[in-house]
C-alpha positions in Angstrom: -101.9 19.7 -34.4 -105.4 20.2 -34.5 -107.3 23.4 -33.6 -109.2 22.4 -30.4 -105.7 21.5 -29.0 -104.5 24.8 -29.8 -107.4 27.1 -28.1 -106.9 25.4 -24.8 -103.1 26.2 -24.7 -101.6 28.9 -22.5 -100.2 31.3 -24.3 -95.8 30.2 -23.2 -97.3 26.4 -23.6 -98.8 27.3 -27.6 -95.1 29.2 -27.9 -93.4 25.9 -27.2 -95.0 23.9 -29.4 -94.8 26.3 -31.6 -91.0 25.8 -31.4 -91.0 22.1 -31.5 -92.8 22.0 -34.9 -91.1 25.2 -36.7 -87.4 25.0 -34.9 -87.0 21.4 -34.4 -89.1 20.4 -37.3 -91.2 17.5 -35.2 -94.3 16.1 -36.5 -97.5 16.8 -35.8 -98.2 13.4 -33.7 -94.8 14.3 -32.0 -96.4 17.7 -31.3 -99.5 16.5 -29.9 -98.3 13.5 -27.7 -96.2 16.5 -25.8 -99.7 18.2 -25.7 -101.0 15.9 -24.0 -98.4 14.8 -21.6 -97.9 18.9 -20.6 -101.4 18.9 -20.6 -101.4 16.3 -17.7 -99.0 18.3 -15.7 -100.9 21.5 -16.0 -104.0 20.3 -14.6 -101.6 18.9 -12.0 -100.8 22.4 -11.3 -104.3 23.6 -10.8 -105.0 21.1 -8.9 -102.2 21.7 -6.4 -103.1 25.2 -6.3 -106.5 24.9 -5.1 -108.2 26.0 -8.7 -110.2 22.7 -9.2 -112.8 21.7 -7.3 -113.9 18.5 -5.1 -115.1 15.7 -7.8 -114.1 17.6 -11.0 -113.8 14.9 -14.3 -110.1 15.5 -14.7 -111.0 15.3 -18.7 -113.0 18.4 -17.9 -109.9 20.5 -16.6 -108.8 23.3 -18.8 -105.2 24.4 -18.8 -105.8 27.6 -20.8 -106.0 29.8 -17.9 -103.2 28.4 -15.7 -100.4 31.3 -15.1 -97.1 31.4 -15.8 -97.1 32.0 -12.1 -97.6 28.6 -11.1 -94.8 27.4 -13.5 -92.1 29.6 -12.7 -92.4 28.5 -9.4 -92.1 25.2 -9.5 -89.2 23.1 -7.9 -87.5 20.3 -8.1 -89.2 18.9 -5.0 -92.1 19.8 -6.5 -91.5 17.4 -9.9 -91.1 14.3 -7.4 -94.3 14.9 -5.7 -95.9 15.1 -9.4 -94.0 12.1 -10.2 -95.5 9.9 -7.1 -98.5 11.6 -7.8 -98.3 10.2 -11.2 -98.0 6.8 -9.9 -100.3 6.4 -7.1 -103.1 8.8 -7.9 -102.4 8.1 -12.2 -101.8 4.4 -12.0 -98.9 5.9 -14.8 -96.5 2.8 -15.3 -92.7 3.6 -15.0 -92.2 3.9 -19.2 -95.2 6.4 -19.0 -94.2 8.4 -15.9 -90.3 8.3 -17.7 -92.1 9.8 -20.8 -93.5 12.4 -19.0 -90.7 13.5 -16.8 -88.7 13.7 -20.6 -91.4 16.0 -21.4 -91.4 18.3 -18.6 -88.0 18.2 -18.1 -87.4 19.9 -22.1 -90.4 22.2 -21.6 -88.2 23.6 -18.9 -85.1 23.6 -20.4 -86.7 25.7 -23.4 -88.1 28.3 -20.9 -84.6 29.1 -19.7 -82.5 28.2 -22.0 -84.5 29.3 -25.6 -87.2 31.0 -24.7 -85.5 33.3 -21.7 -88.2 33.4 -19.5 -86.8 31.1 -16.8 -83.2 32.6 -14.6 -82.5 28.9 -14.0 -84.0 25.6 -14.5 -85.4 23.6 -11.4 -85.8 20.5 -13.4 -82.0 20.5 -14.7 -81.2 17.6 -12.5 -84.5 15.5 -12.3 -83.5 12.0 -12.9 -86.0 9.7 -14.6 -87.7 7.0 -13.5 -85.4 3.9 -14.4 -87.2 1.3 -16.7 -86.2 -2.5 -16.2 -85.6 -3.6 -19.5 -87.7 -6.3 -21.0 -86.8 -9.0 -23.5 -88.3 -7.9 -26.4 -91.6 -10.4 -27.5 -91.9 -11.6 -31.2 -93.0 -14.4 -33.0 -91.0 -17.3 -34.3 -90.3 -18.4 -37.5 -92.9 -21.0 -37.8 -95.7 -18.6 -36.0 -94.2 -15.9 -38.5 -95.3 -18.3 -41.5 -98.3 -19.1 -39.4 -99.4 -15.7 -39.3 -99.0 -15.3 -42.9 -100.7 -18.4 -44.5 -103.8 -17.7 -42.2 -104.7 -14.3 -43.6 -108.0 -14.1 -45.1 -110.5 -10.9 -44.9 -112.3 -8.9 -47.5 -109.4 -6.9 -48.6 -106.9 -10.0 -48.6 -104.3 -8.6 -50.7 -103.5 -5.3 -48.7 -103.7 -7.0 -45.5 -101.0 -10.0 -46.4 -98.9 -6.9 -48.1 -99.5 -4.8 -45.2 -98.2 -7.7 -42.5 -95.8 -9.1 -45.0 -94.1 -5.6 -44.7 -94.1 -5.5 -41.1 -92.7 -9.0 -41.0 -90.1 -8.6 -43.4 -88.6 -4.5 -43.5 -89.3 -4.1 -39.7 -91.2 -0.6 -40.6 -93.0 1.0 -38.1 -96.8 1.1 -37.8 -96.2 5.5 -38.4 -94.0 4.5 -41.6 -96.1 2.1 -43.1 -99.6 4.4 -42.8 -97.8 7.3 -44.0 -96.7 5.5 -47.3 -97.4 7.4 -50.5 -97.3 5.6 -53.9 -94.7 7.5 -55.6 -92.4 5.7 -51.9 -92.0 2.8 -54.3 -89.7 2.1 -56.9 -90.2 -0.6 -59.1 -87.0 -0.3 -61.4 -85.0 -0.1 -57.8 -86.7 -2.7 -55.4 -86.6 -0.2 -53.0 -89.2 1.8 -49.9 -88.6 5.0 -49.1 -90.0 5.3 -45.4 -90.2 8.8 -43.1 -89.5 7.5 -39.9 -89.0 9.5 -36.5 -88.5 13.4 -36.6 -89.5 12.9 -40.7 -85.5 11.1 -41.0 -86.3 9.6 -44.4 -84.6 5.7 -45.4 -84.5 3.9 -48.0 -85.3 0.1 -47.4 -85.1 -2.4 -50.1 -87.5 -5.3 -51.1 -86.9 -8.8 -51.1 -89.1 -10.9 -53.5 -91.8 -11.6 -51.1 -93.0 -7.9 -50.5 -92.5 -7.6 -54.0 -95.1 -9.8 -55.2 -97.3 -8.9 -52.2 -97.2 -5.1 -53.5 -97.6 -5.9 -57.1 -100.4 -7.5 -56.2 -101.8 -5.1 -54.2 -101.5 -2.2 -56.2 -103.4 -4.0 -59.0 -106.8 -4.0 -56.6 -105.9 -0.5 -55.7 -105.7 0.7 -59.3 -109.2 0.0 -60.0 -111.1 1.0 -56.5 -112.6 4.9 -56.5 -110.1 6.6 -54.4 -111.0 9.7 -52.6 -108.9 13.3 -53.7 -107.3 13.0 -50.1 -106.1 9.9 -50.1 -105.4 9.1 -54.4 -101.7 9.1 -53.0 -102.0 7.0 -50.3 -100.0 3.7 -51.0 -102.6 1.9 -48.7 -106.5 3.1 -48.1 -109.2 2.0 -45.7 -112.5 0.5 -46.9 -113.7 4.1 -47.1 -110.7 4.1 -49.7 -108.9 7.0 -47.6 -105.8 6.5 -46.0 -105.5 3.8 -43.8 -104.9 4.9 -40.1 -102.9 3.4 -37.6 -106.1 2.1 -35.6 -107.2 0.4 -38.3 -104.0 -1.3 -38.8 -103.7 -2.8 -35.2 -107.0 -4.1 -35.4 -106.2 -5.5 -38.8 -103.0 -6.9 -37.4 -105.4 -8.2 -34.3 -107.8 -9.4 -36.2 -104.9 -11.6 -38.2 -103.1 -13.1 -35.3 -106.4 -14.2 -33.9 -106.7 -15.8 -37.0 -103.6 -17.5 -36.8 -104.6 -18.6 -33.4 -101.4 -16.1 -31.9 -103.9 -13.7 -30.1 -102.6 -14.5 -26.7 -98.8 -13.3 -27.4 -99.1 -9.8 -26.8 -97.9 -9.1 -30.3 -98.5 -5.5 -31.3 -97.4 -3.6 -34.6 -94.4 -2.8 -32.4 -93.9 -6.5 -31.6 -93.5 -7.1 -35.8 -90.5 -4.8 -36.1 -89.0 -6.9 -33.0 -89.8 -9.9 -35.0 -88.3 -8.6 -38.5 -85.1 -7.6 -36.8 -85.2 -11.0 -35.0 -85.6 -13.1 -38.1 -82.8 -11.4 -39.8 -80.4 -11.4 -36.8 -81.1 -15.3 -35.9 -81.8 -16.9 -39.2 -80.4 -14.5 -41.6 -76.9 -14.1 -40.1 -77.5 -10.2 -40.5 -74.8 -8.3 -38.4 -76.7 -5.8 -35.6 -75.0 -2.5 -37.1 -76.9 -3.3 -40.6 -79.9 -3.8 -38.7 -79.6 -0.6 -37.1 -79.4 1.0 -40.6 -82.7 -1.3 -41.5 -84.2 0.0 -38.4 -83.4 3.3 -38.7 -82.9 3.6 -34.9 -81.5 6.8 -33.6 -78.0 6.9 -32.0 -75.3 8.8 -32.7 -72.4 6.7 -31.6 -73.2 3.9 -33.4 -74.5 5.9 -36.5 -70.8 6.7 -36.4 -69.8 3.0 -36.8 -71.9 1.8 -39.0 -72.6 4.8 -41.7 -69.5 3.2 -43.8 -71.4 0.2 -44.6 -72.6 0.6 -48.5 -76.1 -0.5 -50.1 -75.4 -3.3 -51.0 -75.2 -4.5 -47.5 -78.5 -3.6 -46.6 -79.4 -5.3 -50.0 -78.4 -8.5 -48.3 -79.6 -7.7 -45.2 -83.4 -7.4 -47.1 -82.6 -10.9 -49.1 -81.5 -12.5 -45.4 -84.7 -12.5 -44.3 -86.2 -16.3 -43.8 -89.9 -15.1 -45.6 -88.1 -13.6 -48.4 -89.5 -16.5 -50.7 -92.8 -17.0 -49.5 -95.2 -16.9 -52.1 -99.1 -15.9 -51.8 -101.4 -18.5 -51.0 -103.6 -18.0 -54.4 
């Protein structure tokens, strides 16, 4: 996390996060997105409490100052009037006010449980906000091929290796930026991705992100890469690592090509469509795709953890842009 974050903490807030990153070994954008949302319902707290004043830019609140006081006393009637708060002075949606609640509700359950300073926990049975669930959006096939026959920029070849990726290993946007060179094996045909909480998978490469790669890594080898970045599998036009900003515009900037701008199709929205390709076209059973994924679950970790390599082997090969060569 980075240093300004850190000087406007409270001292049991800094202790917390503190915990999350050397305890539960989280990441720093794990750390600082629970900043930021226990950020929000500190200045919540000062504002209840009379500390801010009439007109204040709530960017301009700090939370360095707010005591302990005003946390310890909080109630569980108290977290439902921040939650409608949240929604009708916030405009938060229901995933963002679900995200916060998750976040508040662990801050508290580290105060009494871990950290001691808490005789009970007021939040122990807030329920979250419930989330309709969505139909996941993605592109077809044919906008899938679409997408990748249009791409054309100054910096062609990472671009069509960066989607062709996306399209085909279902990484996320996190897994793909944070890629370092020595990640790839050659003799193996294999991606070795960090995903959430640093969980490291292996993911193996069909032909067509083999080729894209090989010829990727040949313009990389000869541009002037900074010291920061000379492991960086894939680098910006600066030639430092690429950052996930970057990427979505690229990805944008792509899809507009392709004339698929008005789909709503994100980074996120290419993982939905990998797993969707294989699933519908490649006959590739849900369990594997899990594994591919590498979503999170216990139960079904449980199931599927039996299933060898050479099923996800397949599962790469099932993939309907497996062959698709390079428009030279």
């Amino acid at each position: 996390m980075r240093d300004e974050y850190k000087r406007d903490c409270p001292e049991y807030l800094a202790d917390y996060l503190t915990y999350l990153k050397v305890v539960q070994d989280r990441t720093d954008r794990t750390e600082e997105a629970y900043y930021i949302d226990l950020r929000t319902f500190l200045r919540y707290l000062k504002l209840m409490h009379g500390d801010v004043s009439d007109g204040t830019d709530w960017k301009a609140i700090p939370i360095a100052d707010v005591p302990f006081d005003y946390v310890k006393s909080f109630t569980l009637s108290d977290a439902h009037r921040y939650l409608y708060y949240l929604r009708e002075e916030r405009g938060n949606s229901t995933a963002t006010r679900a995200r916060k609640a998750s976040a508040l509700k662990r801050f508290y359950f580290y105060l009494h449980v871990k950290a001691n300073r808490l005789s009970e926990d007021p939040l122990e049975y807030l329920e979250m906000p419930r989330i309709k669930n969505k139909e996941p959006r993605f592109l077809t096939l044919e906008q899938s091929l679409q997408m990748l026959q249009s791409i054309d920029s100054a910096h062609r070849e990472r671009d069509y290796c960066m989607i062709c990726l996306f399209l085909n290993c279902g990484m996320r946007l996190s897994e793909l930026v944070g890629l370092d060179l020595i990640d790839y094996s050659r003799e193996n045909r294999t991606l070795r991705l960090f995903g959430k909480g640093r969980k490291e998978r292996i993911v193996y490469l069909n032909d067509a992100c083999i080729e894209a790669l090989e010829s990727w890594l040949e313009v990389r080898s000869a541009l002037p890469v900074s010291e920061s970045a000379k492991n960086a599998m894939f680098l910006s036009a600066r030639n430092t690592r690429i950052t996930n900003r970057r990427v979505q515009q690229i990805v944008d900037e792509m899809l507009k090509r392709a004339g698929l701008s008005n789909l709503g199709i994100s980074t996120h929205k290419l993982r939905h469509t990998a797993a969707t390709l294989m699933y519908q076209h490649g006959g590739v059973d849900t369990l594997v795709l899990r594994d591919v994924l590498g979503h999170k679950s216990i139960a079904t970790t449980e199931i599927y953890t039996h299933l060898g390599n050479e099923s996800l082997k397949k599962a790469a090969e099932s993939s309907p842009l497996a062959k698709v060569k390079k428009d030279k």
